[in-house]
N, C-alpha and C positions, 0 to 999 in steps of 0.2 A: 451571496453564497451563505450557507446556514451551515457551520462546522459544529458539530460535537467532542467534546474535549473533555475524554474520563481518564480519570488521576486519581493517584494516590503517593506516598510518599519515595517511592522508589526514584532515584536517578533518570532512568530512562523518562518516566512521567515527567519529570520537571525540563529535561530536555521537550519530550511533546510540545509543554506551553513556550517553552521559548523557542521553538521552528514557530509555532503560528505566532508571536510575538515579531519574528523578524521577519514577517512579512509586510513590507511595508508597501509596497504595489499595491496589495489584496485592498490593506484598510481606506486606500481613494475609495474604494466602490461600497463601502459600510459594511462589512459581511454579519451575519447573526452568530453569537460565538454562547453555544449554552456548555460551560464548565463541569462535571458530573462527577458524584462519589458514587459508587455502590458498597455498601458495608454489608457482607454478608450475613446472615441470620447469630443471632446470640443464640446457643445451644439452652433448651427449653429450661435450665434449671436454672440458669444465673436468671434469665427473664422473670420465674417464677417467683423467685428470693426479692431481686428490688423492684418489681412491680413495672408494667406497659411503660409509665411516665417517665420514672429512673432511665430506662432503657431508649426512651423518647429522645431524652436531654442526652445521652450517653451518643446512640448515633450523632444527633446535631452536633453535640460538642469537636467530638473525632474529625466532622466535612468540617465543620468551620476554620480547624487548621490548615486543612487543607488551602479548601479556599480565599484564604486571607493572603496565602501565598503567591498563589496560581492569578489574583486576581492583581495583587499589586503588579504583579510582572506586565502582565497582560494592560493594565489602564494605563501604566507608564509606557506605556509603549503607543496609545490613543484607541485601544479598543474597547467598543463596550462589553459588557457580558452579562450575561445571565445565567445561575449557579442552581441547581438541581441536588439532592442527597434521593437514594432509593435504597429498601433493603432488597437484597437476594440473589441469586447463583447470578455472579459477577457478566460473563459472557451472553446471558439470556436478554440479562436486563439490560442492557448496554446494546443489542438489537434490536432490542422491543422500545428501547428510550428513540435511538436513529428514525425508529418508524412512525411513531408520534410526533416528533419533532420535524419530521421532513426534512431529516440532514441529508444536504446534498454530498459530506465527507467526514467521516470517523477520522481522528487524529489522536495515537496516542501511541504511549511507549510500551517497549516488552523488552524483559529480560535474554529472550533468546534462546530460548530452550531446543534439544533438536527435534526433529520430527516426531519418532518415537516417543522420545523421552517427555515432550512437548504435550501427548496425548493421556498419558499413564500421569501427569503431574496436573493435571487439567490448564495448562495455556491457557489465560481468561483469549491471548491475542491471536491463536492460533480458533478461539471458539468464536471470536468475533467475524475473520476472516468468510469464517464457514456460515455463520448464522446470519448477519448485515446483507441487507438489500444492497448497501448503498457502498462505495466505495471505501476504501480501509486503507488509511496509512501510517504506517508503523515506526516508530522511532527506534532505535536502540542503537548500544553501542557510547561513548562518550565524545561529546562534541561541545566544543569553544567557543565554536561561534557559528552560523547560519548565516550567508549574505544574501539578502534580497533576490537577485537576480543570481539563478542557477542556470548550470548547465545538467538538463535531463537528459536522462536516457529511458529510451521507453522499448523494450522487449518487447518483440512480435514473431511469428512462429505462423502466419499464416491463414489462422483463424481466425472468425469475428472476433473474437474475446479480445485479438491483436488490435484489430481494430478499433474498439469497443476504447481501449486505452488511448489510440493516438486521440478518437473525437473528441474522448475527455480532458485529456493534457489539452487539448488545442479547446477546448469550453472557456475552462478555465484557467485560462492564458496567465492571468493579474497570479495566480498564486505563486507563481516561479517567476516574478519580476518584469520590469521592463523591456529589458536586455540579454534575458534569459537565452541560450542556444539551445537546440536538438539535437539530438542523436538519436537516428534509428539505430537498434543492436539486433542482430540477428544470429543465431547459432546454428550454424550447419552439422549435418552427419559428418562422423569421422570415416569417410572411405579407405582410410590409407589402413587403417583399422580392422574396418568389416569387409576389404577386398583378400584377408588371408586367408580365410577360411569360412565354411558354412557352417549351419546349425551343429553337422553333426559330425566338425571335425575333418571334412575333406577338404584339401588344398584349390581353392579356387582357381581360376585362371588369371596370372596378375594385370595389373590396369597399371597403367604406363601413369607417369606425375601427369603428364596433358590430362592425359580420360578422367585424373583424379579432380585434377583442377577446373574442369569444363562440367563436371558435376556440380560440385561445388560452387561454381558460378552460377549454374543453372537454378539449383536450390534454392540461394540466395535470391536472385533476380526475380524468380517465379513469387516469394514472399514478400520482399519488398515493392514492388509494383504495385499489388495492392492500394498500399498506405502512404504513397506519392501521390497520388489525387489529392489526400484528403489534405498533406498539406500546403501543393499547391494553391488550393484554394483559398487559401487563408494568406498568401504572398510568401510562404515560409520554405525556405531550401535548408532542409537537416542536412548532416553530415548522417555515412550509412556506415558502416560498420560490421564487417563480416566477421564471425567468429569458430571456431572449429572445436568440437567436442560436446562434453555435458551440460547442456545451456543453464545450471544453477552454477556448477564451478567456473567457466568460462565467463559469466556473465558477470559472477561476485569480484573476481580476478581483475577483469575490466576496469570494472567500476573504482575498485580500490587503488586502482593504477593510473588512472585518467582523470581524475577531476570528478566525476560525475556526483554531481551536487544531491542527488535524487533520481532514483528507477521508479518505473512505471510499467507495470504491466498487466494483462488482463490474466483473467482464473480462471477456472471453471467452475471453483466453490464446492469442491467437493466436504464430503463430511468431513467428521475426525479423523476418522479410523481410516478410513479410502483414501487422505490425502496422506496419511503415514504412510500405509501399505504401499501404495501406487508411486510414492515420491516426487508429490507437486513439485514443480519447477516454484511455482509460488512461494509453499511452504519452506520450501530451502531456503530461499532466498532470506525468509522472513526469519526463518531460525539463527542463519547463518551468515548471514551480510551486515556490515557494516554502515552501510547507505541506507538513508531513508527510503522506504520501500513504499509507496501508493502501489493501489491492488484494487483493478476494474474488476467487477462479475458478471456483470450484465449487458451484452450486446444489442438486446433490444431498447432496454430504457435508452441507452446513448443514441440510438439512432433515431429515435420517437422524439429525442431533449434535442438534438441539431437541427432536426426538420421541422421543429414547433417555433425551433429561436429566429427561424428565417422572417424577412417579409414577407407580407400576404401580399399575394398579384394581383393588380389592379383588375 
C-alpha cells in the first residue's frame, strides 16, 4: 500500500502521522509511506530581495522541521519513509503529488472548518477531498491514542460510491488491524417527519407507526443488501445499523456514541463550491466529525482493483 502523508505543524498533522504510526497490522505487509510539505509560494518581493538560493535553503530549512519530527515518530514505530518538500497552492499539489506517486490513500489532518466557511478560507482538506483520484482520509479533532485494530463504520446510501467504500475497507483489510469489526450504518428518511405535510403545506393523510416502520425497514434492507455479498465473500458478517434522519448529524452522533474507531464512506467528489451549496453528506462529515473519516470517490477504479486482485482461471 503506497500512503502519502502531507503535514505541517498543526495538531491535527501530527495526529495524521501518529494514526499511520499505530498501525501496526499494515507495517507486516511493508507499505510505501512518502511524507510531504508543500510550502506555498514566498510573495515575489521577499524572493527578489534574498535571491532563488536564500529562498531555496529557506523552503528546505522550514520541511526539515517538519520532517525530522514526522519521521522520528514514524521509524520508531518500524516504518520506512520517504520525504518529499514542493512549493505551491497547497490542495493542487498534494493531488498532483497522489498522482505521480500512485497513492493508493491520502492521510492527513484538518482543522475542520465548516462547509461554507471551509470554502471562502480555502480548506487545503476540503480541496484535497475534491481534487485526489485516490482515496482521502481525514484526521481531526484530538486524539491519545489509535489502537491497531478498530471498529469501522462504513456509510452506504445505496449507491456505487456505497459500495465503492465497503470493496476498499475490505481491499485494504491490514489498515484497521487484525481484529478489526464492521459496521454497516445506514440512514433512513424521516417519514414520521415528511408524512405531516406536503410541499405546499397540505395535511397529508397520516401513516400509522407500522406503515412508518415497514418503510423504514424497507429503505434500509433495499440498501443494505447490496453490500452483503460483498462481504460475505470475504467470510465477514458486519453488524448493520439502521439510522433515522440527516445522515451527516445521525452518522456523526453515532460514531461519537459507539466506539467507532474510523468512518468510511464513498463521495461523489463534488467541487468546492457544489459540495458547500449541495451539503455533502461527506463534506459534513469531514468538517464536523470527530472520527477519522476515509472518503472513497471512485467506484470504478475499486471495482477494476478487486477484479485485477483475484486469480486468473486456469
Amino acid at each position: 500500500m503506497k500512503i502519502l502523508l502531507p503535514i505541517d505543524f498543526s495538531r491535527s498533522s501530527q495526529d495524521a502521522v501518529r494514526f499511520v504510526a499505530s498501525r501496526e497490522t499494515l507495517l507486516g505487509s511493508n507499505p510505501q509511506i512518502e511524507i510531504l510539505n508543500v510550502h506555498a509560494p514566498v510573495k515575489r518581493k521577499p524572493s527578489f530581495l534574498f535571491g532563488e538560493g536564500a529562498l531555496d535553503d529557506y523552503y528546505q530549512e522550514h520541511a526539515e522541521k517538519l520532517f525530522s519530527r514526522a519521521r522520528r515518530t514514524l521509524e520508531s514505530a518500524g516504518f520506512k519513509v520517504s520525504e518529499t518538500m514542493l512549493v505551491g497552492v497547497p490542495d493542487q499539489t498534494i493531488a498532483a503529488e497522489a498522482e505521480r506517486y500512485k497513492a493508493d490513500l491520502i492521510v492527513m489532518g484538518t482543522r475542520g472548518l465548516g462547509a461554507l466557511k471551509g470554502l471562502f478560507k480555502n480548506s487545503v482538506s476540503t480541496g484535497v477531498i475534491s481534487l485526489a483520484h485516490c482515496p482521502v482520509l481525514i484526521v481531526r479533532g484530538k486524539h491519545d491514542e489509535f489502537p491497531d485494530s478498530l471498529r469501522v463504520g462504513i456509510a452506504v446510501d445505496g449507491s456505487a460510491y456505497g459500495e465503492a467504500a465497503v470493496r476498499y475497507t475490505l481491499k485494504h483489510r491490514k489498515l484497521f488491524g487484525d481484529h478489526a469489526s464492521f459496521t454497516i450504518i445506514n440512514a433512513v428518511n424521516d417519514y414520521r417527519g415528511a408524512a405531516m405535510t406536503n410541499v405546499t403545506g397540505i395535511a397529508l393523510p397520516t401513516l400509522s407507526d407500522k406503515d412508518i416502520d415497514q418503510l423504514e425497514k424497507n429503505e434500509f434492507e433495499d440498501t443494505v443488501s447490496k453490500v452483503r455479498p460483498i462481504f460475505a465473500a470475504e467470510g465477514i458478517t458486519p453488524d448493520e445499523v439502521k439510522l433515522v434522519g440527516t445522515p451527516a448529524d445521525e452518522i456523526a452522533a453515532y460514531a461519537r456514541a459507539n466506539g467507532i474507531g474510523i468512518l468510511v464512506m464513498g463521495s461523489h467528489g463534488y467541487n468546492r463550491l457544489k459540495t458547500a451549496v449541495m451539503g455533502s453528506t461527506a463534506a459534513a462529515l469531514a468538517a464536523h466529525g470527530i472520527v477519522p473519516l476515509l472518503i472513497v470517490k471512485s467506484p470504478k477504479i475499486e471495482k477494476t482493483a478487486v477484479k485485477t486482485a483475484e486469480p486468473a482461471k486456469a
